[in-house]
C-alpha positions in Angstrom: -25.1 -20.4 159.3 -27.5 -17.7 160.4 -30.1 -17.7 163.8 -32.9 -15.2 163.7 -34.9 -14.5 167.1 -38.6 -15.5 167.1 -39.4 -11.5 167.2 -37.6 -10.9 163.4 -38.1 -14.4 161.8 -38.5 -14.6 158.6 -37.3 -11.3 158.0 -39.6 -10.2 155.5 -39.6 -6.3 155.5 -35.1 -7.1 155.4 -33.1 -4.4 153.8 -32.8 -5.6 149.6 -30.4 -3.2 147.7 -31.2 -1.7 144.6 -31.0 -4.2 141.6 -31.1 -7.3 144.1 -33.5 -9.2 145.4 -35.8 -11.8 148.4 -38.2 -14.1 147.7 -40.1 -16.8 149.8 -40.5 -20.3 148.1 -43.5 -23.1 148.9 -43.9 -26.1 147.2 -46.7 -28.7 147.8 -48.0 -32.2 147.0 -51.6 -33.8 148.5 -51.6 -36.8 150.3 -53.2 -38.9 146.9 -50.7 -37.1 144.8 -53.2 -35.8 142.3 -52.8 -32.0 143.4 -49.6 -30.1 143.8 -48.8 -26.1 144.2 -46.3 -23.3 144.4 -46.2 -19.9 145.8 -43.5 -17.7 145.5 -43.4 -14.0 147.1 -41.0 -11.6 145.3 -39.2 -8.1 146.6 -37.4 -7.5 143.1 -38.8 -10.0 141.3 -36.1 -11.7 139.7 -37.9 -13.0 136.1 -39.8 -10.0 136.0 -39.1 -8.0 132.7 -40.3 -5.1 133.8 -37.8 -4.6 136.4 -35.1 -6.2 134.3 -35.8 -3.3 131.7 -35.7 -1.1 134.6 -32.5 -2.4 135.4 -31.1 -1.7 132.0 -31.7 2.4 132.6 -29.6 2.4 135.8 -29.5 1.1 139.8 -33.6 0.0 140.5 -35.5 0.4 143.5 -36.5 -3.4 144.1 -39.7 -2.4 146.0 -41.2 -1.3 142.8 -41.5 -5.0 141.8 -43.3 -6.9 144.2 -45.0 -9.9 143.1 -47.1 -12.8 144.5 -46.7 -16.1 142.1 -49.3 -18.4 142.5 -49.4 -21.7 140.7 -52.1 -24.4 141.3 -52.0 -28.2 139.7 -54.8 -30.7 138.9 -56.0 -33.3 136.1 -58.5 -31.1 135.4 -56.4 -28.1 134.7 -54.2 -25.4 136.4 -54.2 -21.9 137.2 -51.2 -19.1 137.7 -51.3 -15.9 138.6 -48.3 -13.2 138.8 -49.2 -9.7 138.7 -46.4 -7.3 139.7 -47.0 -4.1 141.7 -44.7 -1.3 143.2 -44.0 -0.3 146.6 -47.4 1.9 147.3 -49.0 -1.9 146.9 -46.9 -3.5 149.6 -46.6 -3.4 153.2 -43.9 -5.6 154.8 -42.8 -6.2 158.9 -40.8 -8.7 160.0 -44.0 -11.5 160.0 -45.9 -9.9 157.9 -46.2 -8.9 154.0 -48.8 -7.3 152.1 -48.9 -7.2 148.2 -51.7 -5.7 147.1 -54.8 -7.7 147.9 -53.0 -11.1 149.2 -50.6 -11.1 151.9 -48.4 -13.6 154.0 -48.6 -13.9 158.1 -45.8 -16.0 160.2 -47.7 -16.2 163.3 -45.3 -18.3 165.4 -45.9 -21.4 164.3 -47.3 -21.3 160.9 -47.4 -19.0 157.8 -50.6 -18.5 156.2 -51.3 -17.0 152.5 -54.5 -15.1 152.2 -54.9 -15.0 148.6 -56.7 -12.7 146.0 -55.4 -12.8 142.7 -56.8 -13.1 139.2 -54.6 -16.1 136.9 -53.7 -15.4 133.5 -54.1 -15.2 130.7 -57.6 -16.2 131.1 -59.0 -14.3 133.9 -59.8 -16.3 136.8 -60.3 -15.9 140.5 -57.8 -17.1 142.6 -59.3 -17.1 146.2 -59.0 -18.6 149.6 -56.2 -19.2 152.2 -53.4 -21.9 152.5 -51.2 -22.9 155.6 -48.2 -24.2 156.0 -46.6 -25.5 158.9 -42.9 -26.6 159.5 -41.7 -29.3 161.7 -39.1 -27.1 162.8 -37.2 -24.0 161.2 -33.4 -24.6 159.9 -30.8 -22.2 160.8 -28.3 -23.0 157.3 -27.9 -20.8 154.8 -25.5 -21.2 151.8 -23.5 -19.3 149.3 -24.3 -20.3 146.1 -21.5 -18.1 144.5 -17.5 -17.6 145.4 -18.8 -14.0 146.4 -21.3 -14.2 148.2 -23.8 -12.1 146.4 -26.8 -15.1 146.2 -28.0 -17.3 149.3 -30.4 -19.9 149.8 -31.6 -20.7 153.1 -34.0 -24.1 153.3 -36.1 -22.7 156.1 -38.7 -25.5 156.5 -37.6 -28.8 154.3 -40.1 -30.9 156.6 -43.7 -29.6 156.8 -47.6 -29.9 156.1 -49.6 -27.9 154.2 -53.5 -27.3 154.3 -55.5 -25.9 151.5 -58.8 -24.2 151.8 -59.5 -22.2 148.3 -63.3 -20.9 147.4 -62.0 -19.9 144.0 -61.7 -23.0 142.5 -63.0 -24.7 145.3 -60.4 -27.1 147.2 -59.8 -28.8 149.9 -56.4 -30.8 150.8 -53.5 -31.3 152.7 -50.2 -32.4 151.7 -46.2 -32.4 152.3 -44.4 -29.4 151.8 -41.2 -27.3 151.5 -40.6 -23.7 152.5 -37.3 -21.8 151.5 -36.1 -18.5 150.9 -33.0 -17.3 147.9 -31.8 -13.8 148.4 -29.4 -11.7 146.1 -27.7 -8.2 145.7 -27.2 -8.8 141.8 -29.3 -10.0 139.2 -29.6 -14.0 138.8 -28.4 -13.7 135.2 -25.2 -12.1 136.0 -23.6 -15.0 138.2 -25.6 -17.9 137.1 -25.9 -19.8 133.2 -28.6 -22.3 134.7 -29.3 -24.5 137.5 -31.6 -27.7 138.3 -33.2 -27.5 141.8 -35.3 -30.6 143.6 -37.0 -31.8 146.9 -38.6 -34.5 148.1 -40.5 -35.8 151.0 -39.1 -39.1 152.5 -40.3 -41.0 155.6 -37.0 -39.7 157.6 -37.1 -36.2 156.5 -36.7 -34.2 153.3 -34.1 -34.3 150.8 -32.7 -31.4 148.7 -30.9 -31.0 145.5 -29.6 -28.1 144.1 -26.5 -27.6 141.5 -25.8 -25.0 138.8 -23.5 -23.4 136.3 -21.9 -20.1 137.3 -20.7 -17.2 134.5 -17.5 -17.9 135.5 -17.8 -21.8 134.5 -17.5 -23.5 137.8 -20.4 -25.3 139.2 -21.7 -25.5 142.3 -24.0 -28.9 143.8 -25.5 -29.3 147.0 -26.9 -32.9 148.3 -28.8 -32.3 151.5 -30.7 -34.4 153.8 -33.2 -32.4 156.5 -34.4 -34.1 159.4 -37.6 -33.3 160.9 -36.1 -31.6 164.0 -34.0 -28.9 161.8 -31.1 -30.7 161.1 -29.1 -30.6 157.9 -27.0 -32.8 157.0 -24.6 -33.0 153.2 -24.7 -36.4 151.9 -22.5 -37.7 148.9 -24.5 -36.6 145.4 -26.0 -39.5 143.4 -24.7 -39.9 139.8 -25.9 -37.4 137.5 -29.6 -38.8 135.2 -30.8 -36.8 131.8 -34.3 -35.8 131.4 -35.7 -35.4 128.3 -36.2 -31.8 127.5 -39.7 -29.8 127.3 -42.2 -30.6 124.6 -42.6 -26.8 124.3 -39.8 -24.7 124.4 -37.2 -27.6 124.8 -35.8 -26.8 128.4 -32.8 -28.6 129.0 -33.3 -30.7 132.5 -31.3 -32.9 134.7 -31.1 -34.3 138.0 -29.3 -36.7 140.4 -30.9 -40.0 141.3 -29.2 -43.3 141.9 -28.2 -45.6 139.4 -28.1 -42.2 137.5 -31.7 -43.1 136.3 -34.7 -40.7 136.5 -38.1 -40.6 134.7 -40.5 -37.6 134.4 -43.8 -38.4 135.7 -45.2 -34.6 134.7 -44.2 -31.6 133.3 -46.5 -29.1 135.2 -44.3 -26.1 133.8 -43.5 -26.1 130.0 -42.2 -22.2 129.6 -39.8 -20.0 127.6 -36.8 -20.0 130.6 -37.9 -22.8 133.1 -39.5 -25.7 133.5 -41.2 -27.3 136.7 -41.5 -30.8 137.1 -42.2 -34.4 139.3 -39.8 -36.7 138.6 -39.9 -40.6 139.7 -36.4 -42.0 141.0 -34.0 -43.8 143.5 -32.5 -41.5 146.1 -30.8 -42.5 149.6 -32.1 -46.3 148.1 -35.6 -45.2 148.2 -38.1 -44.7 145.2 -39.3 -41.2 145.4 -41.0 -38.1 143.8 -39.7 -35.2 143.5 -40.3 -32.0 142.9 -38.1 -30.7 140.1 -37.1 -26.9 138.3 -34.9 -26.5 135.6 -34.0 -22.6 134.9 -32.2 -21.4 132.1 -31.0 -17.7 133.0 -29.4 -17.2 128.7 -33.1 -17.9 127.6 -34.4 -15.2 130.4 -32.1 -13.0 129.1 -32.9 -13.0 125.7 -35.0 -9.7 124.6 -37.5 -12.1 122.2 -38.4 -14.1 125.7 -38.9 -11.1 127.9 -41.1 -9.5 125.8 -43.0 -12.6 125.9 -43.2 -12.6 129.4 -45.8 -9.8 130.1 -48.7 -11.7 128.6 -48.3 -14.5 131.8 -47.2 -11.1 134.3 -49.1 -8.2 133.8 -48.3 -5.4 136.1 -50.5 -3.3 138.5 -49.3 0.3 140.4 -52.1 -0.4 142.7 
């Protein structure tokens, strides 16, 4: 367990050693249910191919792949946007980072994304601001391998979101979920896959996150976050198949009670991962969550990462 003072909180211009990596998860759901998002700001962006070909050539600056994922959900449609740029793009402080035209404030109380980025592959305007803020700030952070090299840290499990976009035009607030996973090696050296989920309950938040390691161990983590900032482990629920992607036939699983789970939409049908809201029992309550499946063999594979660039092109300004 870590504490970080008010003045460096949430760390984001940290020291990240060459060939590792940072990034800053959110995750959000409206109030009706009928719009979700994700953002996700990289330093050494882990699924980029760029820098994993970088990687390939010798010990990579992870500065020179910044990137800014942006994922919006409705009926009518979604939009992503990933472009990757390299440190003369990015300015970071401890509250504050820049990547090329969008950029992330902590403020004290909330952290705001100011976003201006173009979705692909159809080229579309992604525009406008959204705000998060946490019922209080966790101080855990956890190992996710025997050596240390990958943590997770569930900053904010408990928190609001408000969403004001001109390009597409929305309004709405919602639940959500801040965290943060930070690495000194690449994700596909110590990890064969792992299934990761959340959900909002009336109590608090609850997290799920197990995987396969290369060395064939597992690891599985059943959390329950109060609203305050507590964490607390509670006893996994018996393990529930998903059906896999229509697509590119992700494998997917999760924990729910009964060891029965249904998927209500797949919002991320892709090559290496899948995203997901899932109906199920959990702490003997019906819930949604919010559900990804990553599979770090398929990232790995040349045929999928030189698939990848059409979905994240990459800038230098």
């Amino acid at each position: 367990m870590k504490t970080n003072s008010a003045e460096e909180f949430p760390h984001f211009n940290q020291a990240v050693p060459k060939d590792g990596y940072v990034w800053w998860y959110v995750d959000a759901v409206s109030d009706d249910g009928e719009q979700a998002l994700t953002m996700i700001a990289f330093v050494g962006s882990v699924f980029s191919p760029y820098y994993a070909w970088a990687r390939s050539r010798g010990p990579t600056e992870p500065l020179d792949h910044c990137a800014l994922n942006v994922a919006l959900y409705r009926r009518r449609g979604k939009r992503w946007a990933m472009t990757e740029r390299s440190r003369s793009a990015v300015v970071r402080t401890a509250t504050s980072f820049q990547i090329g035209p969008s950029s992330l404030i902590w403020d004290g109380s909330s952290l705001s994304y100011d976003i201006d980025e173009w979705s692909v592959p159809v080229p579309t305007r992604i525009r406008g601001q959204v705000r998060i803020w946490p019922t209080a700030i966790t101080e855990h952070e956890f190992s996710l391998d025997s050596g240390g090299h990958h943590r997770w840290r569930p900053i904010a499990p408990c928190a609001r979101v408000e969403v004001q976009l001109g390009n597409p035009s929305l309004r709405w607030s919602g639940d959500a979920y801040w965290d943060s996973n930070a690495g000194t090696r690449p994700l596909e050296a110590d990890f064969v896959s792992w299934n990761w989920s959340r959900t909002s309950q009336p109590e608090g938040a609850s997290i799920l996150y197990e995987g396969i390691r290369r060395s064939g161990d597992s690891f599985c983590l059943a959390l329950h976050a109060d609203p305050n900032g507590g964490i607390e482990p509670f006893e996994p629920p018996e393990a529930a198949a998903l059906s896999t992607t229509r697509w590119w036939r992700i494998a997917r699983s999760t924990r729910a009670d009964g060891g029965q789970a249904r998927v209500l939409n797949t919002l991320e049908d892709t090559p290496f991962y899948s995203r997901s809201l899932l109906s199920k029992s959990l702490r003997d309550q019906p819930v949604t969550m919010v559900h990804e499946s990553l599979s770090l063999d398929r990232f790995s594979s040349a045929w999928v990462r030189c698939l990848l660039p059409f979905r994240m092109p990459r800038r230098f300004l």
